[in-house]
C-alpha positions in Angstrom: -3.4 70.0 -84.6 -1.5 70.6 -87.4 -1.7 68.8 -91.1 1.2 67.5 -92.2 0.3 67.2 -95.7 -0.5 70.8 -96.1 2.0 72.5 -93.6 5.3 70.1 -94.8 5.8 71.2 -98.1 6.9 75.1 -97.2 6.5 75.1 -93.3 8.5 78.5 -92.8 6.5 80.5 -95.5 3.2 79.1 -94.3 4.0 80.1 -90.3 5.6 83.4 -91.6 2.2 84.1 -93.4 0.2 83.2 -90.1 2.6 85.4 -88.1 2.2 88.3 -90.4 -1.6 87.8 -91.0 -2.4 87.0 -87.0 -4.4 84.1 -88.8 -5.8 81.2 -86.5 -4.7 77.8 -88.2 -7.8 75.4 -87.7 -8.5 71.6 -88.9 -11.6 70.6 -90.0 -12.8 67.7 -87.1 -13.7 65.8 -90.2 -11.0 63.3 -89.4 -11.7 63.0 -85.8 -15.3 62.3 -86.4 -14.3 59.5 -89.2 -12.5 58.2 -86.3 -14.6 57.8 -83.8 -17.1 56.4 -85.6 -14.6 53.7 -86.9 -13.7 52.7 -83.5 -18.0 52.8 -82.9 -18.2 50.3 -85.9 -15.6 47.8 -85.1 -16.8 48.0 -81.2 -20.3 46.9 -82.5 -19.2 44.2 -84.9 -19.3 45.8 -87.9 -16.5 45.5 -88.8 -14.3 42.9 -88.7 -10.5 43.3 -88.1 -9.3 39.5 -87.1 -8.3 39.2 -91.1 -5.9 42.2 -90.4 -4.1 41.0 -87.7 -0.8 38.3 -88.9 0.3 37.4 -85.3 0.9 38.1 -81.8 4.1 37.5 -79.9 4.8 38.2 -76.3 7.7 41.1 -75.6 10.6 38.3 -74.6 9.9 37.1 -78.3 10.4 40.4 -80.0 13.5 38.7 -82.4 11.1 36.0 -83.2 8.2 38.2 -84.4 10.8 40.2 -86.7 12.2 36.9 -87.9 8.0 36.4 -89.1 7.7 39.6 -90.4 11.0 39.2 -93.0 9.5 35.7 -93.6 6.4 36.4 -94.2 7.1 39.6 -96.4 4.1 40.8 -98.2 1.8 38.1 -96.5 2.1 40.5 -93.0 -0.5 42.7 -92.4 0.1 43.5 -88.5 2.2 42.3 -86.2 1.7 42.8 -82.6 4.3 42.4 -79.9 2.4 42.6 -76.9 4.1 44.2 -73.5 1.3 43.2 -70.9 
C-alpha cells in the first residue's frame, strides 16, 4: 500500500529511485493496527459515535438528504444515504 502523503509530491523521481535501487517500498502497519483497534473500541462501547452521525435517509431520498446537508452547513457531521 502506498502513502500518498509521501509518494504524491514527486511520484516519478521516487519510483525512478526504487527502480534504479531495486528497493522494496514498505508501510509501517502502524495505521492498520490504530485501525483495528478503533473499530475494537467503538464495537465494545467505548466509544461513542451516535453524536457523529446528522441523519439517515433511504436511497429514493437522496435529493432530500443533499437539500439537509446545504441546510444544515457546518451543523453536518455525516450524512448517510442508506441503499439496503
Amino acid at each position: 500500500m502506498w502513502s500518498s502523503v509521501s509518494l504524491a509530491r514527486n511520484r516519478e523521481s521516487i519510483f525512478g529511485l526504487v527502480q534504479d535501487r531495486e528497493l522494496n517500498l514498505k508501510e509501517p502497519d502502524v495505521q492498520r493496527r490504530d485501525y483495528e483497534r478503533a473499530v475494537e473500541l467503538i464495537s465494545d462501547g467505548k466509544i461513542i459515535t451516535a453524536p457523529l452521525f446528522s441523519n439517515h435517509f433511504p436511497l429514493d431520498q437522496y435529493l432530500d438528504a443533499y437539500h439537509f446537508i446545504e441546510a444544515q452547513g457546518d451543523r453536518s457531521l455525516k450524512v448517510f444515504i442508506d441503499v439496503a
